[in-house]
C-alpha positions as CSV (number, residue, x, y, z in Angstrom):
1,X,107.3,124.0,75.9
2,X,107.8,120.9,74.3
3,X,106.8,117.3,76.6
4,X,108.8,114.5,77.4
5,X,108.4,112.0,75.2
6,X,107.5,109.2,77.8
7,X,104.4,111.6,79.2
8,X,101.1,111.6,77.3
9,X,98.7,114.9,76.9
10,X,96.7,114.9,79.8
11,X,100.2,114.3,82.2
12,X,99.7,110.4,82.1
13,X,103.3,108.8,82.4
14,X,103.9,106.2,79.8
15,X,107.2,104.4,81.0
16,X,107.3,100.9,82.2
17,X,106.0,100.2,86.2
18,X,108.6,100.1,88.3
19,X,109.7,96.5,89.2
20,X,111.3,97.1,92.9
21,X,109.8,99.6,95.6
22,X,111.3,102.3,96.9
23,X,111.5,100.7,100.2
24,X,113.4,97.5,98.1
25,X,115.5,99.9,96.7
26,X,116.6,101.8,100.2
27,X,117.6,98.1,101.3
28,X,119.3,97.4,98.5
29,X,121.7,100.7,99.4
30,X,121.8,99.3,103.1
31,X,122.8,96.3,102.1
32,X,125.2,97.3,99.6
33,X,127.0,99.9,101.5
34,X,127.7,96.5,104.3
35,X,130.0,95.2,101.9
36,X,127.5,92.5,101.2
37,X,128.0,90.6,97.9
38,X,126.7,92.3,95.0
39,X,126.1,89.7,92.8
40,X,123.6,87.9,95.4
41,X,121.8,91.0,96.0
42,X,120.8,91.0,92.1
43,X,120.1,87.6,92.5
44,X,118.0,87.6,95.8
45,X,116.3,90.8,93.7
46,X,115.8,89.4,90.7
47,X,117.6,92.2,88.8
48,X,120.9,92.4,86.6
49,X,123.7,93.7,88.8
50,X,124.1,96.6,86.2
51,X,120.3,97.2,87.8
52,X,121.6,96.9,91.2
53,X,125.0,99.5,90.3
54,X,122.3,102.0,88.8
55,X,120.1,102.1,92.1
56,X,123.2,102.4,94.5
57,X,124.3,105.0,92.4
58,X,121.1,106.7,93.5
């Protein structure tokens, strides 16, 4: 079985840290489904709002 090629031998995970939580990103959805501005929520963030689309997508 071939490996992803962001995962290392040995299992170690080679992709870049994460930049918002998982708790950031569940209030990002919150927020987002309360028709609050999407462009402010990147903003407040400090991610692109192509960023902020990809996260509500889920």
């Amino acid at each position: 079985m071939k490996e992803s090629p962001r995962h290392r031998p040995g299992g170690k995970y080679c992709g870049r840290t994460a930049k918002l939580s998982k708790e950031q990103m569940n209030e990002i959805r919150r927020r987002s489904g309360q028709e609050e501005e999407k462009k402010a929520l990147a903003a407040e963030f400090g991610i692109s709002r192509q960023t902020l689309y990809r996260i509500i997508k889920g």
